[in-house]
N, C-alpha and C positions, 0 to 999 in steps of 0.2 A: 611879037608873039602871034603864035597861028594858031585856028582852030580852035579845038577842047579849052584850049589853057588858058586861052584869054583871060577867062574870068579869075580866078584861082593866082593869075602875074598882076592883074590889076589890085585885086584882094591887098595881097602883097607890096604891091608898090606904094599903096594908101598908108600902109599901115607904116611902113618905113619912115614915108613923108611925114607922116601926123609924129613918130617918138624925134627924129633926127633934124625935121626941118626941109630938108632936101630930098625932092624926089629922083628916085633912079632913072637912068635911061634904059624904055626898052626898045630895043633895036635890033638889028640885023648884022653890025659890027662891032667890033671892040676897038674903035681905029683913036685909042688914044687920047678922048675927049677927055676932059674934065666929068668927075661926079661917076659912077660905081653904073656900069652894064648890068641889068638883071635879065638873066635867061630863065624862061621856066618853060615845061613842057616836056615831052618823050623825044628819042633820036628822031621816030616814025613822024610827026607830025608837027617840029618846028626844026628848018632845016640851018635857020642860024645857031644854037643849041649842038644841032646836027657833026658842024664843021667848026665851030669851037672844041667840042668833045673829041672830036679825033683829034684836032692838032695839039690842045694843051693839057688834054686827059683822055690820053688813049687807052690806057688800062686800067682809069677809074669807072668811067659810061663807056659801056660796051654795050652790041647787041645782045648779051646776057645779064646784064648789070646796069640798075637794079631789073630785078623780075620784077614780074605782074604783081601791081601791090605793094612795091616796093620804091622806094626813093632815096638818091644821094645830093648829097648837100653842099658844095665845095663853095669858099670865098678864096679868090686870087688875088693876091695884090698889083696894083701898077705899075707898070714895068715904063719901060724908055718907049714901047711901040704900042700899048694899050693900056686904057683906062681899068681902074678895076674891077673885079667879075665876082655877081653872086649867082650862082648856080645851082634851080633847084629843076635837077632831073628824076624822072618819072619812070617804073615800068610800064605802065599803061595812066590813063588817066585820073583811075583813082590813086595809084600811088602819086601823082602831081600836088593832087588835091589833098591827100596827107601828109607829103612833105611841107606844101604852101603850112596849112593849118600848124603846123608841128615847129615851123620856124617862125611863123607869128607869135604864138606862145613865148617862144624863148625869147623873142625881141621886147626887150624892156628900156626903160630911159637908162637903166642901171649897166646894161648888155646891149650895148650898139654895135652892131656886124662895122 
């Protein structure tokens, strides 16, 4: 996680940790570990996020999508070549910071991503 977002991935990552037990990896690849990659932040300022977003959602995160203020929310499953992916992308940083906020909420012991 770079930059702005840090805080707002870590937020996140805490809150994960504390209902499921296990915290996510945040990193810079999806190379297939064990336990759920969390990307958070804008294309513009986390470039792992960045190159995820083009190769496995290129026409969900776009340089249009979401706008300023806006955030998109994807979970991928594990595949044979990467571990699984939650992804919370940003149009700018406060959209980050409302996605983060908006998917804490919904995470409950009841609603495990």
């Amino acid at each position: 996680v770079h930059g702005s977002d840090e805080k707002p991935a870590r937020t996140l990552s805490e809150r994960i940790a504390k209902l499921s037990g296990t915290k996510p990896r945040m990193g810079a690849q999806a190379d297939g570990a064990a336990g759920t990659l969390l990307l958070v932040g804008t294309l513009q300022n986390n470039p792992a996020l960045a190159t995820f977003a083009q190769k496995e959602l290129p026409t969900e995160i776009t340089s249009h999508h979401p706008m300023a203020g806006g955030y998109a929310i994807f979970r991928l499953p594990a595949t044979e070549t990467r571990s699984a992916v939650l992804v919370v992308a940003g149009g700018d940083a406060a959209g980050v910071e409302i996605g983060v906020q908006n998917l804490g909420r919904l995470l409950t012991m009841e609603n495990q991503f």
